[in-house]
C-alpha positions as CSV (number, residue, x, y, z in Angstrom):
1,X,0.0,0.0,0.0
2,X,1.4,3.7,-0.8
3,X,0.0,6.5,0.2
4,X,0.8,9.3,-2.8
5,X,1.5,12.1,0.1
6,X,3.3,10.0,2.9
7,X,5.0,7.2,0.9
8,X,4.8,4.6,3.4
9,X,5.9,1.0,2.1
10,X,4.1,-2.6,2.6
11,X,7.6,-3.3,5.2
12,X,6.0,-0.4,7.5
13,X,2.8,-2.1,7.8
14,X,4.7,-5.5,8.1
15,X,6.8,-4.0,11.0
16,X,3.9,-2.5,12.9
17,X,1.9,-5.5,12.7
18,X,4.4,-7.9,13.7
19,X,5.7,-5.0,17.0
20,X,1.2,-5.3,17.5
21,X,1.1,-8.7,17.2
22,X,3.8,-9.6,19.8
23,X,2.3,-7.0,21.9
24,X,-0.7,-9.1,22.4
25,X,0.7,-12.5,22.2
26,X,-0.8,-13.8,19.0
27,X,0.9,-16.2,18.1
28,X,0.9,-17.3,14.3
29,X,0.7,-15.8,10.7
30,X,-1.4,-12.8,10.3
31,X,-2.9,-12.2,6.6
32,X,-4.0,-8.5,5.8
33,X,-6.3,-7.1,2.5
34,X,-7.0,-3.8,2.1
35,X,-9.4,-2.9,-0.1
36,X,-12.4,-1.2,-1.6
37,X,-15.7,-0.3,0.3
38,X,-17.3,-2.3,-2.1
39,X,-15.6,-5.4,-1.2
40,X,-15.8,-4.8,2.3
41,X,-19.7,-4.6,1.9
42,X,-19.4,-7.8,0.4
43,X,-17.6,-9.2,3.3
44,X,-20.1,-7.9,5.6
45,X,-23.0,-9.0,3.7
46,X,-21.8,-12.7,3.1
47,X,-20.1,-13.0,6.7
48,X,-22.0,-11.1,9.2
49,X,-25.4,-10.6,6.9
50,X,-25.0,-6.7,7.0
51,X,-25.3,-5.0,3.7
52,X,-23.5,-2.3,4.2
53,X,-19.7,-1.3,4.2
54,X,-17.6,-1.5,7.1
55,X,-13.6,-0.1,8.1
56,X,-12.3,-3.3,9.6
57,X,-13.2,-7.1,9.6
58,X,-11.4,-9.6,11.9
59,X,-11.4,-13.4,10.5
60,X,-9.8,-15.4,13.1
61,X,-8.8,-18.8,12.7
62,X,-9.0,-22.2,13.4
63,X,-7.0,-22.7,16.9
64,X,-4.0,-24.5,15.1
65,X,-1.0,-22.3,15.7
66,X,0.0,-21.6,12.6
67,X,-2.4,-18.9,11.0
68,X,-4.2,-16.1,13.7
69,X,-6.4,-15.2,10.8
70,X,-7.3,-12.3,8.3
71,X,-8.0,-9.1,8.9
72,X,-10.0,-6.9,5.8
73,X,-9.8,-3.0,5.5
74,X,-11.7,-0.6,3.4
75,X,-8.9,1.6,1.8
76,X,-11.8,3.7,0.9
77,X,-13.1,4.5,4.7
78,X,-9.3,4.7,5.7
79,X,-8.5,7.3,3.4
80,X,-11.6,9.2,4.5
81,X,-10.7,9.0,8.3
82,X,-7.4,10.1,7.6
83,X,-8.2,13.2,5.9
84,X,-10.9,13.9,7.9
85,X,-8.7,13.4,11.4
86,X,-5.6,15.2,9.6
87,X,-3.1,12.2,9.6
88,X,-1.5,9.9,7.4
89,X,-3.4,7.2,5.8
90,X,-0.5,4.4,7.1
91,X,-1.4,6.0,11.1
92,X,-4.9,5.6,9.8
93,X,-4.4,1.7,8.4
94,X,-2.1,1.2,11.4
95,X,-5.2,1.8,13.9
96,X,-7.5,-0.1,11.9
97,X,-4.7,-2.8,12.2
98,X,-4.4,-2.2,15.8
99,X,-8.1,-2.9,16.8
100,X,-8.5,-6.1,14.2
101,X,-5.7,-7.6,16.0
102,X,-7.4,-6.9,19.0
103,X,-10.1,-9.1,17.9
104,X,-8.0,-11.7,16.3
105,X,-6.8,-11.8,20.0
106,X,-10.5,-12.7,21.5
107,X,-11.7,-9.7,22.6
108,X,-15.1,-7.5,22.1
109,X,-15.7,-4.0,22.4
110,X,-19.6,-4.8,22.0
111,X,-19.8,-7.4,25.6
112,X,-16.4,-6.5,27.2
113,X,-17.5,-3.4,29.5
114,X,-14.9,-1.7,28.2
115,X,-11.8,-3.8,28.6
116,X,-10.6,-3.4,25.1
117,X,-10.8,0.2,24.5
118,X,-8.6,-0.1,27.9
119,X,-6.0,-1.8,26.3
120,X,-6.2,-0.2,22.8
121,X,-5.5,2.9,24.4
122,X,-2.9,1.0,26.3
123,X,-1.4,-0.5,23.0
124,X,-1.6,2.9,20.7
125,X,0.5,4.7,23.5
126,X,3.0,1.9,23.4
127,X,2.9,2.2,19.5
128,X,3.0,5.6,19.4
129,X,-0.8,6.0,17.7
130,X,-3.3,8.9,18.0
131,X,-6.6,8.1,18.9
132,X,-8.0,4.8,18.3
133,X,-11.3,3.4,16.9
134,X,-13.2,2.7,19.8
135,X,-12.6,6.0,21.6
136,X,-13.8,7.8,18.1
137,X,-16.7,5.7,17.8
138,X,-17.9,6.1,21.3
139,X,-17.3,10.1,21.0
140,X,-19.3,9.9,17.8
141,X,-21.9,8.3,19.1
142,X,-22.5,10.2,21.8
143,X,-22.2,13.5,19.6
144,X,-25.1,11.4,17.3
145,X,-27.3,10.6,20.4
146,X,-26.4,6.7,20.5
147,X,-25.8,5.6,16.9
148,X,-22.3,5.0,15.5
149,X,-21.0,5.2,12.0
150,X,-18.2,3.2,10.9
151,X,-17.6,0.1,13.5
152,X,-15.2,-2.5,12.9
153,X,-16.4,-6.0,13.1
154,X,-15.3,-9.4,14.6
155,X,-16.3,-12.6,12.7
156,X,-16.6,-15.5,15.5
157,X,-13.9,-18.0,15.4
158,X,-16.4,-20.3,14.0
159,X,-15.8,-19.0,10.7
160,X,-13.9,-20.1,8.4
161,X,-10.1,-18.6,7.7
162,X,-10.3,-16.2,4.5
163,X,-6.7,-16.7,3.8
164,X,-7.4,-17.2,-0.1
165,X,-8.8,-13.5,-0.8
166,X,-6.2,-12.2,1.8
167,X,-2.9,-10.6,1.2
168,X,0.2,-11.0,3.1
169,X,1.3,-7.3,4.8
């Protein structure tokens, strides 16, 4: 992935998800695709049976050491986030990264009472991130009176590994 005004390389994004990933302790490979909104409606339509685009989908895997899973990013809603919170769009993909790995790691912003925006903010101090995804969300949906826009979404680990549509970092 390049970003025209920041020129950051695929070997950034490999670095920062490998510093995440040992962060939490997850072990195994870690498969990333970043792509259009389009797709990413797809994803959520066929996987989580919500027809409607989405920033960031988690895919873990089967418990067998050797893949964590897949993680999907709209490149589209990225971009937009990053203009509209005046950062890079690698920062931008970087948090996105952040909080799918968060997933891929078990946990649940939506049941958790708050235990993962804990350590996200934990983790995007440690990795030298602005503000992450769940502290945005739950600022915009207060400003909105309860509803949130873009959420990122955890697949259950019941589902199947989407390694063949996923690119390497």
């Amino acid at each position: 992935m390049i970003d025209p005004d920041h020129r950051a390389t695929n070997s950034q994004i490999k670095t920062f998800v490998r510093s995440a990933q040992r962060a939490l302790g997850i072990p195994g490979e870690i498969n990333v695709l970043i792509t259009s909104s389009r797709e990413m409606r797809r994803l959520n339509r066929d996987f989580r049976g919500k027809d409607e685009p989405t920033d960031v989908i988690s895919f873990p895997a089967a418990q067998n050491g050797k893949i964590a899973g897949d993680i999907a990013i709209s490149r589209d809603i990225a971009w937009q986030n990053a203009k509209s919170l005046g950062h890079p769009l690698t920062t931008e993909v970087k948090i996105l990264l952040l909080h799918g790995l968060l997933h891929l790691a078990g946990h649940d912003h939506e049941s958790d009472n708050g235990e993962m925006a804990a350590l996200e903010q934990k983790l995007r101090a440690r990795l030298k991130l602005p503000t992450g995804l769940i502290e945005r969300t739950t600022t915009n949906q207060r400003a909105r009176g309860g509803r949130t826009g873009q959420m990122s979404k955890r697949l259950n680990s019941s589902e199947p590994s989407r390694r063949s549509m996923v690119k390497k970092p």
